[in-house]
C-alpha positions in Angstrom: 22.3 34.2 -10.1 26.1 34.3 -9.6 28.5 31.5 -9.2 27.3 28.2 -8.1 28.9 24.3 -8.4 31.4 22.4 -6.7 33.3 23.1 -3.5 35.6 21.2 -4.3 37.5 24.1 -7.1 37.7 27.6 -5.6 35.5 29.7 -8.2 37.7 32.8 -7.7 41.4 33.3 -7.9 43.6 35.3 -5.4 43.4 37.9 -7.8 39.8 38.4 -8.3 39.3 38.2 -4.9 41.7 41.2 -4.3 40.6 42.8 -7.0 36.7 42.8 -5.5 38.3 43.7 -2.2 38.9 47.1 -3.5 36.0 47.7 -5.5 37.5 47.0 -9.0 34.5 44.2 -10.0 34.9 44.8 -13.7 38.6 43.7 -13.9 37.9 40.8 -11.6 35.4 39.5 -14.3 37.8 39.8 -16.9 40.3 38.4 -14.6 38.3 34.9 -14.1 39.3 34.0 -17.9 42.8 33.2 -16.6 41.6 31.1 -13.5 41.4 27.9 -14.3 41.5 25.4 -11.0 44.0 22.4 -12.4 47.1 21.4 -12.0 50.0 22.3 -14.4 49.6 18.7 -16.4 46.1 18.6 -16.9 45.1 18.6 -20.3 42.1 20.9 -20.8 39.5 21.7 -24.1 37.6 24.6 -24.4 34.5 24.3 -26.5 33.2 26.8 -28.5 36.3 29.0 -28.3 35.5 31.6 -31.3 38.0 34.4 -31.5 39.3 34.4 -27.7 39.7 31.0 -26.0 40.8 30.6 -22.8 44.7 30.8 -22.3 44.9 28.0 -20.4 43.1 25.7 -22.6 45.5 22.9 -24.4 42.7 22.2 -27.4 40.3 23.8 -29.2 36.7 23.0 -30.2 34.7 25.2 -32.9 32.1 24.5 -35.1 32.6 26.3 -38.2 35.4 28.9 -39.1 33.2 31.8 -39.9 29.8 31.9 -37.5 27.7 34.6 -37.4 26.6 33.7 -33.5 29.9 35.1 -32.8 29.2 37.9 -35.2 32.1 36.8 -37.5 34.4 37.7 -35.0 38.0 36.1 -36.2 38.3 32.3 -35.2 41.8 32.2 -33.6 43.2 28.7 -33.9 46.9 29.0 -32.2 47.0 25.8 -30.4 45.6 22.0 -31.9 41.7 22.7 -33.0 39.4 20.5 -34.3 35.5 21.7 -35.8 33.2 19.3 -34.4 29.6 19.9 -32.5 29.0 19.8 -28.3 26.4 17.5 -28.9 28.4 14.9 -30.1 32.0 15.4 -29.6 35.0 13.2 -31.6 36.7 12.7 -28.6 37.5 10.3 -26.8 36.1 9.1 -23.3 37.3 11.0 -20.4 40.2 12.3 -22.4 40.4 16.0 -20.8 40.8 16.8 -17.6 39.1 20.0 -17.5 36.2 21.1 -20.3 35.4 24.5 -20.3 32.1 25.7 -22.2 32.1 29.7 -21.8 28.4 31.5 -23.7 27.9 28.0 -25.2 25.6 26.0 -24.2 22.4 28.8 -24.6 23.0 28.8 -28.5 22.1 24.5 -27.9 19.0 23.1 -29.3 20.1 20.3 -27.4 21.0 20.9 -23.7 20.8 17.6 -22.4 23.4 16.2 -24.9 25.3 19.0 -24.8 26.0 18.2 -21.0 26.3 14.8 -21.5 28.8 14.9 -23.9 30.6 17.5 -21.9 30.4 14.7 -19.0 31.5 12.0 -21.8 35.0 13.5 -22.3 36.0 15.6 -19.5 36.3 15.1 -15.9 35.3 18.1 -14.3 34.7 21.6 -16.3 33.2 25.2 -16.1 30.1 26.5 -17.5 29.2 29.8 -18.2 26.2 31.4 -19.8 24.1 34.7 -19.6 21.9 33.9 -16.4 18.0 33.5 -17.1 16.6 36.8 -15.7 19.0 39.0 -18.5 18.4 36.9 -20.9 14.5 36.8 -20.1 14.7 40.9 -20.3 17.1 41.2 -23.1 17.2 38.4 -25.1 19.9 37.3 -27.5 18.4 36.1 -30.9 20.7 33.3 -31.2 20.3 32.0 -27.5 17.8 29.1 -27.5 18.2 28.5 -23.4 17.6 30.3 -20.4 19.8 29.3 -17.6 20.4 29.8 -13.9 21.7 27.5 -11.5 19.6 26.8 -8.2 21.3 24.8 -5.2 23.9 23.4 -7.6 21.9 22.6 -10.2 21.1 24.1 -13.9 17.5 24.7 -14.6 17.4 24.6 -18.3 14.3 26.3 -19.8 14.1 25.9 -23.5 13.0 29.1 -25.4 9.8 28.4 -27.8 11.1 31.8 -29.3 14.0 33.9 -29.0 12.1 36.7 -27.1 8.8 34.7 -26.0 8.2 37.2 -23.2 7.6 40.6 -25.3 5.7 42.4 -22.9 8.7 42.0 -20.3 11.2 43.1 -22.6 9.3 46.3 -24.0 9.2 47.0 -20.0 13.1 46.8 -20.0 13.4 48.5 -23.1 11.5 51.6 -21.9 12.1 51.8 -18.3 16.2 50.3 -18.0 17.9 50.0 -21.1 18.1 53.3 -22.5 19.5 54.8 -18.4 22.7 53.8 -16.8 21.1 50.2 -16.1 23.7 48.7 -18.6 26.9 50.8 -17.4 25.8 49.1 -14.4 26.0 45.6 -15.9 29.3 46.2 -17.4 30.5 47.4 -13.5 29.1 44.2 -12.0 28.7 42.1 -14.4 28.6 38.9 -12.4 25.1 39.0 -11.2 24.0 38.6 -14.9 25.8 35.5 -15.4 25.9 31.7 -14.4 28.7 30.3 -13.7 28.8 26.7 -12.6 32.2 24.6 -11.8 31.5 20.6 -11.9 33.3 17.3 -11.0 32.2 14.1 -12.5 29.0 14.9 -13.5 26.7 17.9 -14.2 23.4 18.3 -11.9 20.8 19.7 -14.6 17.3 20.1 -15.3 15.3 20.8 -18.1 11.7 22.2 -17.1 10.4 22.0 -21.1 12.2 19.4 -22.6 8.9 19.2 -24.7 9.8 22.2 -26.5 11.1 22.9 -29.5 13.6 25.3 -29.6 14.9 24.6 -33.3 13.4 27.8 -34.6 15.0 30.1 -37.5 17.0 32.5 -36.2 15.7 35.6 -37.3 17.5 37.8 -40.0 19.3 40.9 -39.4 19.2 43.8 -42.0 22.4 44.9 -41.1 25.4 42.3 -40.7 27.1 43.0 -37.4 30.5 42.1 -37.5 32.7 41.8 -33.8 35.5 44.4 -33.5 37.6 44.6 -30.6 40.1 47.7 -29.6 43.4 47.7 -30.9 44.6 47.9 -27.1 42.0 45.2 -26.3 43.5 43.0 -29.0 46.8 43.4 -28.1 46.4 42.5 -24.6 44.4 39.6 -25.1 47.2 38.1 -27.7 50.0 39.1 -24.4 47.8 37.1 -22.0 47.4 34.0 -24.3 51.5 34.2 -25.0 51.8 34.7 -21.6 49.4 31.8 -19.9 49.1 29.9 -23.1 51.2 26.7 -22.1 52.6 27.0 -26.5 55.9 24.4 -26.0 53.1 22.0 -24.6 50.4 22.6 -26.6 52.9 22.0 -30.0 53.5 18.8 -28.6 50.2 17.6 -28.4 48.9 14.2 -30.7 45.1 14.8 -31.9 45.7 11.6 -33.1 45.2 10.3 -29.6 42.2 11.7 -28.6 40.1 11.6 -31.6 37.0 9.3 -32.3 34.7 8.8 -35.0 31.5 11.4 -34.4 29.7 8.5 -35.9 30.2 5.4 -34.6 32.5 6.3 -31.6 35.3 4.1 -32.8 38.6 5.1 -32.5 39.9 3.3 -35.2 40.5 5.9 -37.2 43.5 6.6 -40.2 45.0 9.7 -41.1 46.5 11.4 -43.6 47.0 15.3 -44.4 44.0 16.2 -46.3 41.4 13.2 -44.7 40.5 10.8 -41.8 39.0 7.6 -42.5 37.1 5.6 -39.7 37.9 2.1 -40.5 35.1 0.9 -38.7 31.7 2.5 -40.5 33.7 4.1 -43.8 33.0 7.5 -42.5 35.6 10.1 -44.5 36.2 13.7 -42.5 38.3 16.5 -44.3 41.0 18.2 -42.9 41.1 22.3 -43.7 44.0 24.0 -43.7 45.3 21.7 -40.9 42.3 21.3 -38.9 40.5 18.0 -38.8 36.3 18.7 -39.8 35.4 15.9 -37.6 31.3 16.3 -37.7 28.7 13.6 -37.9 27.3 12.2 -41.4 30.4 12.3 -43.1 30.6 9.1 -45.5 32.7 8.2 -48.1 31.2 7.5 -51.7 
């Protein structure tokens, strides 16, 4: 299912629009990275970032510098970042305007918190995931969720395995996969996808929450390691120079947003290799700059 959410935020910009207008669907999916429906001021956090977050984003949220969900892609960290989990954000309440969570939330063993905590800190956002038919016929091994959005609501169905439907699957693999069926997805590739745009809270439903979908992620023989294009690297570095808002960004205090993952308080000390929460004696490191601000920290 395509685009659902909010009337309120216009889910394409002129751009895409005119780009669809003459036919060119692929560039005005690559375009929708730089559309982002806020005014100039708003302060915005994109979550789960990896190695190309979204120009217009002020702060960055990863969890770990090296992941292989994002097959070790290279985490870029040009504007403040913090590493901290969806699920339980150090942030403070409603301190961004505008969250964005792009091919997140189906790596989540735990939607519903992922949402709310989404909800927590922002004010409005975008989501966007793989929608639930591709990922039911060609499943990623480190997606956990199935996703579409019905009548402006997500419908969440927890995977009990990352590919629990084998027989449909080997029918994709035999009759689709190996013809033009993926050119096709890479010419329109919005059908595939969910994208949902949200104001003050986020509609959801999960149909299993009984469901475990904690399981191992299975190995792979071979590493797979992300490579992009030279080309394709270069213009993705112009358009974060470009839209990036850098002399704002520079400015920016983490100090004043930041909460303990633990406790939620916000009385927090800093100094260049450490915070301390004052409140529960929880101790988070900071690496090379970046502030590791995940849950169960503790001081000896």
């Amino acid at each position: 299912m395509m685009g659902c959410g909010n009337g309120y935020m216009q889910k394409e910009s002129r751009t895409m629009k005119a780009l669809n207008a003459i036919g060119l669907h692929h560039l005005a999916w690559s375009a929708r990275r730089l559309h982002c429906p806020v005014p100039k001021d708003a302060l915005v956090l994109d979550v789960g970032s990896g190695g190309n977050p979204y120009p217009r984003a002020n702060v960055l949220l990863e969890g770990s510098e090296e992941s292989e969900e994002r097959y070790y892609e290279k985490l870029v960290a040009d504007r403040p970042m913090v590493f901290g989990m969806v699920e339980n954000l150090p942030f403070k309440d409603k301190s961004f305007d505008f969250v964005i969570a792009s091919h997140v939330l189906e790596h989540s063993v735990h939607p519903d918190r992922f949402l709310n905590e989404l909800v927590r800190v922002g004010k409005a956002g975008y989501i966007e995931t793989p929608d639930a038919f591709f990922e039911r016929i060609n499943p990623f091994r480190f997606h956990r969720s199935e996703i579409s959005c019905v009548d402006g609501r997500l419908m969440i169905f927890k995977k009990p395995s990352w590919r629990h439907d084998s027989n449909m699957v080997d029918m994709y693999e035999r009759q689709l996969k190996c013809t033009n069926f993926l050119k096709l997805t890479r010419q329109y590739p919005e059908p595939f996808c969910m994208r949902h745009y949200w104001k003050g809270k986020i509609e959801f439903t999960v149909v299993n929450p009984e469901t475990d979908s904690g399981w191992k992620i299975p190995g792979d023989e071979d590493r797979k390691t992300f490579h992009r294009s030279s080309g394709r690297r270069v213009a993705l570095s112009l358009a974060r120079w470009f839209w990036t808002q850098g002399r704002r960004n520079r400015l920016i205090d983490l100090k004043q947003l930041l909460q303990c993952p633990n406790c939620s308080s916000s009385n927090l000390s800093f100094s260049p290799d450490q915070i301390d929460c004052q409140s529960c004696r929880s101790s988070y490191a900071v690496m090379n700059g970046i502030p590791v601000m995940k849950r169960n920290y503790h001081l000896p």
